[in-house]
N, C-alpha and C positions, 0 to 999 in steps of 0.2 A: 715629149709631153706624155707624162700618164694620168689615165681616167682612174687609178687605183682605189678605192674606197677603204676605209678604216675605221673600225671597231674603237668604241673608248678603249676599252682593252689594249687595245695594237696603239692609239694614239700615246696612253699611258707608258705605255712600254719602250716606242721609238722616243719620247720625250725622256724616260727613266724618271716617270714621275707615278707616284700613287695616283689610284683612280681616281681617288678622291677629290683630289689635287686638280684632275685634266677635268673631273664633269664639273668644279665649282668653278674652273675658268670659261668652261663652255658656256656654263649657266648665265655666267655674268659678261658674254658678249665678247670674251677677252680671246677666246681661242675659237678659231673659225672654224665651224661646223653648223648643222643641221640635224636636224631629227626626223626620223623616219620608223611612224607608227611606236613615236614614246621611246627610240633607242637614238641614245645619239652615232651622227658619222660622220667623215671628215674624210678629202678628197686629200689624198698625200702631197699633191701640189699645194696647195694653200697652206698645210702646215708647212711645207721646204719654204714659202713665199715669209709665211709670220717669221718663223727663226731666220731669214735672212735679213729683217726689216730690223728685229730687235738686236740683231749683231751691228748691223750698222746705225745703230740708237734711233732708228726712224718710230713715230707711235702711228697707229691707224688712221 
C-alpha cells in the first residue's frame, strides 16, 4: 500500500489526459480527490482503485 500524494499535474499525466480534462472530472465528483488550500490531490491508491472499477465496468 502506498500513501503516495499527486498533483493534478502528475494525475493528468499518469492518466495521459489534459489538465483540463482531470480538474473538470475532479470538479464534478468523478475522479477521487481532494483539495488542499485551493490545489487539487489525489492519493495514487484511489486513482489505481477508480481505473480498476472502470475496467471492470463497475460505477461509484
Amino acid at each position: 500500500m502506498t500513501d503516495e500524494i499527486l498533483t493534478l499535474k502528475e494525475v493528468a499525466a499518469y492518466l495521459k489526459l489534459a489538465e483540463k480534462t482531470a480538474y473538470k472530472l475532479a470538479a464534478e465528483g468523478k475522479l477521487p480527490g481532494f483539495k488542499v488550500g485551493g490545489s487539487w490531490r489525489f492519493k495514487k491508491e484511489d486513482i489505481e482503485s477508480w481505473i480498476e472499477q472502470r475496467k471492470t465496468g463497475q460505477k461509484d
